[in-house]
C-alpha positions in Angstrom: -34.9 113.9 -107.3 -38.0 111.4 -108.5 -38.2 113.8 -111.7 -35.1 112.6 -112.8 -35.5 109.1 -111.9 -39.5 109.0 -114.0 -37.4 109.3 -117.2 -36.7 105.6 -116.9 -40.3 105.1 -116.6 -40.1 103.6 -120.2 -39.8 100.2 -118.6 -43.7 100.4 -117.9 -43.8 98.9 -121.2 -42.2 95.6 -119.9 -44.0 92.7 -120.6 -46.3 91.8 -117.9 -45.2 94.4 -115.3 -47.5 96.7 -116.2 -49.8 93.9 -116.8 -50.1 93.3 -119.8 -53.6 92.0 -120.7 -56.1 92.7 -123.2 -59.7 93.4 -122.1 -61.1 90.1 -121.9 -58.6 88.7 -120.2 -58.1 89.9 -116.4 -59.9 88.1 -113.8 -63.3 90.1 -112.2 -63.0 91.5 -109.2 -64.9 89.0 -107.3 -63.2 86.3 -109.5 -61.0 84.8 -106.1 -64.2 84.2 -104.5 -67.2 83.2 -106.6 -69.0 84.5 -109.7 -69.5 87.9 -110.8 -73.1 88.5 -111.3 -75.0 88.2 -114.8 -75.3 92.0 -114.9 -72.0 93.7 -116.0 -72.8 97.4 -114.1 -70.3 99.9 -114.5 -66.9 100.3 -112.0 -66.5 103.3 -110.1 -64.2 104.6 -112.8 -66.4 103.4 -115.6 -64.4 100.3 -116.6 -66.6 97.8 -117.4 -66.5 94.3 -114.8 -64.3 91.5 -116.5 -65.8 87.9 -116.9 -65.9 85.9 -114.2 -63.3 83.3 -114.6 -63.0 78.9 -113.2 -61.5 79.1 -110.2 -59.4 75.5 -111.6 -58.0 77.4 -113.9 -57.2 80.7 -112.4 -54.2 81.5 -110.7 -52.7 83.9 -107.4 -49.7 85.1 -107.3 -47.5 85.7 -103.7 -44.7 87.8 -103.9 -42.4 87.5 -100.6 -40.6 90.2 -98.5 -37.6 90.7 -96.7 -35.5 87.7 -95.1 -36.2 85.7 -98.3 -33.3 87.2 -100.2 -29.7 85.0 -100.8 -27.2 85.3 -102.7 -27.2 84.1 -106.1 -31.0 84.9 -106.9 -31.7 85.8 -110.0 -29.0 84.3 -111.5 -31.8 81.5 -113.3 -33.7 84.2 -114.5 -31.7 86.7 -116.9 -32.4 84.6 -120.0 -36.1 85.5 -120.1 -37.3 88.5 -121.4 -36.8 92.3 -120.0 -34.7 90.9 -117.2 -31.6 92.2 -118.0 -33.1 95.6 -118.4 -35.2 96.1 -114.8 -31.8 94.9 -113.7 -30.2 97.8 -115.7 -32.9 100.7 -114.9 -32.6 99.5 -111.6 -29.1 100.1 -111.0 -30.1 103.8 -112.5 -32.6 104.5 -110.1 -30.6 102.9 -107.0 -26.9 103.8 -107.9 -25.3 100.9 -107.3 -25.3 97.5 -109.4 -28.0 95.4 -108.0 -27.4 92.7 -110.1 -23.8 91.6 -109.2 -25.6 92.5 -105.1 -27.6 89.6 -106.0 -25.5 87.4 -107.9 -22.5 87.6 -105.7 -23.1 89.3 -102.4 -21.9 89.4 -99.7 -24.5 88.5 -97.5 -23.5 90.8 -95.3 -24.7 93.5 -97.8 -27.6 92.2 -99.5 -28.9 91.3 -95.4 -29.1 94.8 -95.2 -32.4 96.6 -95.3 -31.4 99.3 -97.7 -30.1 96.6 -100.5 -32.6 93.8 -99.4 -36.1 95.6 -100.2 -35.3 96.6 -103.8 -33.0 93.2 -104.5 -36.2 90.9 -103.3 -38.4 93.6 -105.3 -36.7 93.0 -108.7 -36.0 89.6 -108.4 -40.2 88.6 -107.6 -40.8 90.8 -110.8 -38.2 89.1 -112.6 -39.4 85.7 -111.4 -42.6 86.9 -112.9 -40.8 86.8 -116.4 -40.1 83.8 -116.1 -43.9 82.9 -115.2 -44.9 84.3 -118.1 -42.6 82.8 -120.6 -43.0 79.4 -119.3 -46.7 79.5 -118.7 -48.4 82.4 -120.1 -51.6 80.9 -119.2 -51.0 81.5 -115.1 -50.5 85.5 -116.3 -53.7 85.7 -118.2 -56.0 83.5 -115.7 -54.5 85.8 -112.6 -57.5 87.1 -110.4 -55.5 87.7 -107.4 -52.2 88.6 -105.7 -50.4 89.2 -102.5 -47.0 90.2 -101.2 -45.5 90.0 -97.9 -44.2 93.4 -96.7 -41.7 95.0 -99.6 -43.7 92.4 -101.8 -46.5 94.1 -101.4 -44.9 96.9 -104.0 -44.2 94.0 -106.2 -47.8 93.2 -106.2 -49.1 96.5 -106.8 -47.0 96.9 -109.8 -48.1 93.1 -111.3 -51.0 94.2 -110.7 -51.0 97.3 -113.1 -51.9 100.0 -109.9 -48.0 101.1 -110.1 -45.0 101.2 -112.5 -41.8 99.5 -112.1 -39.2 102.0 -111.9 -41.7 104.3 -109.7 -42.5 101.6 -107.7 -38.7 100.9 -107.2 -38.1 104.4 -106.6 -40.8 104.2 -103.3 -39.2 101.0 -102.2 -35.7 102.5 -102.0 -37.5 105.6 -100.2 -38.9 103.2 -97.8 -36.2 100.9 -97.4 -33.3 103.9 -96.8 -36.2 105.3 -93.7 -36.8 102.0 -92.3 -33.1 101.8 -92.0 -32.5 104.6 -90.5 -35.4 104.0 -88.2 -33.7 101.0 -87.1 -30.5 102.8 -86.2 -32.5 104.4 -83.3 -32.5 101.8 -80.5 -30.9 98.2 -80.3 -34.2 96.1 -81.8 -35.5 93.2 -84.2 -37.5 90.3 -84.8 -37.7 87.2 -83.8 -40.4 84.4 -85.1 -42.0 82.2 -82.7 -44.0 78.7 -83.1 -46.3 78.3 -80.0 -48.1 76.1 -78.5 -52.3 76.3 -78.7 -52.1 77.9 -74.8 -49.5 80.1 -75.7 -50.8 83.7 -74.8 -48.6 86.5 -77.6 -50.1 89.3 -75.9 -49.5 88.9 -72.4 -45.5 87.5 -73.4 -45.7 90.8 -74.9 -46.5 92.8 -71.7 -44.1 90.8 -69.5 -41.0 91.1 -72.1 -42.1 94.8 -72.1 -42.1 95.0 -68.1 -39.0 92.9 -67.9 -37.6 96.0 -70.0 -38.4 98.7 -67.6 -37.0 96.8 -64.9 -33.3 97.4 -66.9 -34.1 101.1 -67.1 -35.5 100.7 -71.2 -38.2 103.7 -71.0 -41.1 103.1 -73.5 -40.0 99.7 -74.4 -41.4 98.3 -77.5 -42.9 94.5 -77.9 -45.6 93.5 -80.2 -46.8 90.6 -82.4 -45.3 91.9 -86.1 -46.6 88.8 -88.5 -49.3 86.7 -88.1 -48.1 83.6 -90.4 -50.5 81.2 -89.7 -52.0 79.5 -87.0 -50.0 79.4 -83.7 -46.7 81.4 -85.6 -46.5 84.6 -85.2 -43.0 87.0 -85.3 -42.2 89.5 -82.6 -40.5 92.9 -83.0 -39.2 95.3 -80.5 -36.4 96.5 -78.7 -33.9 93.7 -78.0 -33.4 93.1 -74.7 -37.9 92.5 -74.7 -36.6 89.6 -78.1 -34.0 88.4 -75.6 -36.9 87.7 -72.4 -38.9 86.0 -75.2 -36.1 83.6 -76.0 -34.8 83.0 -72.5 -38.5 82.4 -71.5 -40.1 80.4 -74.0 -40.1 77.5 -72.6 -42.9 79.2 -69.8 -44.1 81.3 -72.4 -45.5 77.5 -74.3 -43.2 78.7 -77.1 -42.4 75.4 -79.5 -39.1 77.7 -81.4 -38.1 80.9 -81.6 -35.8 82.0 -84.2 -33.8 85.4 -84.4 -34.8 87.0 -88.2 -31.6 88.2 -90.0 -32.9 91.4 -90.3 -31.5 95.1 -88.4 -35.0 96.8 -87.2 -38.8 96.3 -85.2 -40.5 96.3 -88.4 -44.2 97.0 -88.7 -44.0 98.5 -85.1 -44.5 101.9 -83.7 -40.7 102.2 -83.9 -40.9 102.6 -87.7 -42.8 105.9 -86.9 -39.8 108.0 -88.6 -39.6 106.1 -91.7 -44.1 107.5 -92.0 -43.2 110.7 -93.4 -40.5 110.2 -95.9 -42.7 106.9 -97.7 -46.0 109.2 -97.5 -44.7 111.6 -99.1 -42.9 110.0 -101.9 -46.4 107.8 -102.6 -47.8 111.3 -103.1 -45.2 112.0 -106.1 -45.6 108.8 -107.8 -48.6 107.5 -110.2 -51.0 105.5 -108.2 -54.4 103.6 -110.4 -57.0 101.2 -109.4 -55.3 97.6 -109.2 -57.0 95.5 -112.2 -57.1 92.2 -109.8 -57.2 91.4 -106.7 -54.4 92.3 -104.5 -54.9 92.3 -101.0 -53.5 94.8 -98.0 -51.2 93.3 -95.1 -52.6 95.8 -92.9 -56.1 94.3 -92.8 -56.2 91.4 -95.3 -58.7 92.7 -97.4 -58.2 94.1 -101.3 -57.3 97.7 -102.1 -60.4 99.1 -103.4 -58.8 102.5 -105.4 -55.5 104.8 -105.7 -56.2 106.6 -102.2 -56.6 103.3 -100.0 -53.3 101.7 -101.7 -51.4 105.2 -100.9 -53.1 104.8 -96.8 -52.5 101.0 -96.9 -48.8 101.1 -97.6 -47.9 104.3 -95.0 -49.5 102.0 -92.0 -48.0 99.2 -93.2 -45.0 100.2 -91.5 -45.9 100.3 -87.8 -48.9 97.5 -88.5 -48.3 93.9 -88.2 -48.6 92.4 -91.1 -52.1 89.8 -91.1 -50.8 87.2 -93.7 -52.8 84.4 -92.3 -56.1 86.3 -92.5 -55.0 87.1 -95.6 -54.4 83.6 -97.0 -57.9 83.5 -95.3 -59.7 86.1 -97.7 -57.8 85.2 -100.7 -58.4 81.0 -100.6 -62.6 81.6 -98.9 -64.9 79.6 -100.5 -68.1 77.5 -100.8 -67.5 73.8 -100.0 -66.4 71.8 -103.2 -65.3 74.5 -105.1 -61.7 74.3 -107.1 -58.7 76.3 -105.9 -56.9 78.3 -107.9 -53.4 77.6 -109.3 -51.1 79.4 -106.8 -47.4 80.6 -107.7 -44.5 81.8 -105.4 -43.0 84.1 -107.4 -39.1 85.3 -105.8 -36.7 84.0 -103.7 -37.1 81.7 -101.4 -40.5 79.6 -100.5 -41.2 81.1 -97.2 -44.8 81.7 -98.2 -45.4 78.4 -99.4 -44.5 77.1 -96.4 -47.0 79.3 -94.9 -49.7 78.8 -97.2 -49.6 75.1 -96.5 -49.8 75.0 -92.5 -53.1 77.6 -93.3 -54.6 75.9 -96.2 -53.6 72.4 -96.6 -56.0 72.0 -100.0 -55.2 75.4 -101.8 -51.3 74.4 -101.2 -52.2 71.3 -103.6 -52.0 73.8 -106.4 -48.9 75.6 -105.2 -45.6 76.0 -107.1 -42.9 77.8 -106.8 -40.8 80.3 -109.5 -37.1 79.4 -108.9 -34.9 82.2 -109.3 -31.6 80.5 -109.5 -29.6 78.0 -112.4 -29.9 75.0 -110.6 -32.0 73.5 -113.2 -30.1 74.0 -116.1 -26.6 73.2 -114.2 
């Protein structure tokens, strides 16, 4: 099925998807964190290193995951350039009309997992169109980027490591598994604010025991997203999400908030959904990102083809570390500048987190808006 799907792989010539920069322009390697050395030794690969760039006036872009989505993204963005067609090639590859998903809804439907991953997918790429027509400058001086779960695919492609409409192809793969996965047992996710004695692991072990006690074998409980310090989101079977809740209060849990989404993800219950995203990561083009982008599994950046192809099959049943993340990405020596740092998609989720990490690099945040509201 993929062969037919690669014809559409024309879009790779989209501006700034594929990355679009000349030689002297992306950011080194090492550019997030310090200077490159004087000596330009070869890559691996035998690419030479890029120049070092100012961290003042560099920039990192975050591309977020599912939850984000609503209805009416993207509506703000299909004046710029190429937007209309991803929007197009993507209702190819999908088979349904993403576009009016987005623009119209319902919510029921775009909440789901299946529509959600590739509509939060295309918009963040789109919102980079819009990045790049209203400050070209934040494209070229990119030396790093992240995404939060789906967003990591987003990412990858910015990034130049994966094309679009192969890249939307593996989402839709992964998105269609982790669906079904989530059909197997009643579960979710719920996001939690605690208190600095709050203990996640042991809540963990007594929501799992309180499980058994109803007769749920092999109950599932685990800390799913590290978000920053003291917030973390839980996934498992239900009725273990349901003891957290009804508990919190003992637990030193400040909120808890049920995540509109249908599944555990980034637990062992994604298990199922391993296979079918391995394998279709196999079929697809995979190169060396030419920035930074950095793994959700352990925070640190993909260092060729192979260990983005491992990195995104344990994403699934790995909690996603986007605190130590924001950690390895923002690290530096005392006084020096942060770079400029853009939200690109729907909603602001990562801003928010960004700023309850890193109080200084969220000085330099903005955020892409992906809706009209500007020019209404």
């Amino acid at each position: 099925m993929l062969s037919s799907v690669i014809s559409v792989g024309a879009v790779r010539s989209l501006a700034s998807l594929s990355r679009r920069l000349s030689a002297n322009q992306p950011g080194s390697p090492d550019a997030a964190h310090g200077p490159a050395p004087e000596s330009h030794a070869p890559l691996p690969d035998g690419e030479d290193r890029r120049p070092w760039k100012d961290p003042s006036g560099s920039s990192v872009l975050l591309f977020p995951g599912q939850g984000s989505q609503f209805a009416g993204m993207g509506r703000g963005l299909l004046k710029y350039p190429n937007v209309k067609e991803m929007f197009s090639v993507a209702e190819k590859i999908l088979g349904y009309d993403l576009l009016a998903l987005c623009l119209q809804g319902p919510e029921e439907e775009l909440r789901k997992t299946v529509h959600c991953q590739p509509a939060v997918f295309v918009t963040s790429l789109a919102a980079v169109e819009r990045l790049n027509h209203e400050n070209p400058k934040a494209i070229e001086m990119c030396v790093a980027a992240a995404g939060f779960s789906v967003g990591e695919f987003a990412a990858l492609v910015f990034s130049g490591a994966m094309n679009y409409a192969e890249a939307l192809y593996a989402v839709k793969v992964r998105a269609e598994a982790m669906q079904k996965a989530s059909e197997l047992a009643p579960s979710g996710m719920l996001s939690v604010v605690g208190r600095p004695q709050a203990q996640y692991k042991h809540a963990c072990v007594q929501a799992k025991e309180h499980c058994r006690s109803l007769g749920v074998e092999e109950p599932v409980c685990s800390v799913a997203n590290y978000l920053f310090p003291d917030g973390r989101v839980f996934a498992g079977h239900q009725k273990a999400l349901d003891f957290l809740q009804e508990n919190s209060r003992r637990l030193k849990f400040v909120r808890t908030t049920p995540l509109p989404v249908s599944g555990a993800f980034h637990t062992e219950m994604m298990e199922s959904a391993i296979e079918p995203l391995r394998e279709v990561l196999r079929q697809v083009e995979v190169r060396r990102p030419e920035i930074n982008v950095y793994s959700n599994v352990d925070g640190k950046r993909y260092m060729n083809e192979s260990h983005v192809r491992r990195q995104l099959v344990k994403q699934l049943v790995s909690p996603v570390k986007w605190e130590q993340t924001l950690h390895e990405i923002y690290e530096r020596t005392q006084g020096r500048k942060f770079p400029h740092t853009y939200e690109v998609g729907p909603g602001k989720q990562l801003g928010s987190t960004l700023q309850r990490c890193n109080r200084k690099a969220f000085m330099t945040y903005a955020h892409m808006e992906v809706t009209a509201y500007e020019d209404e």
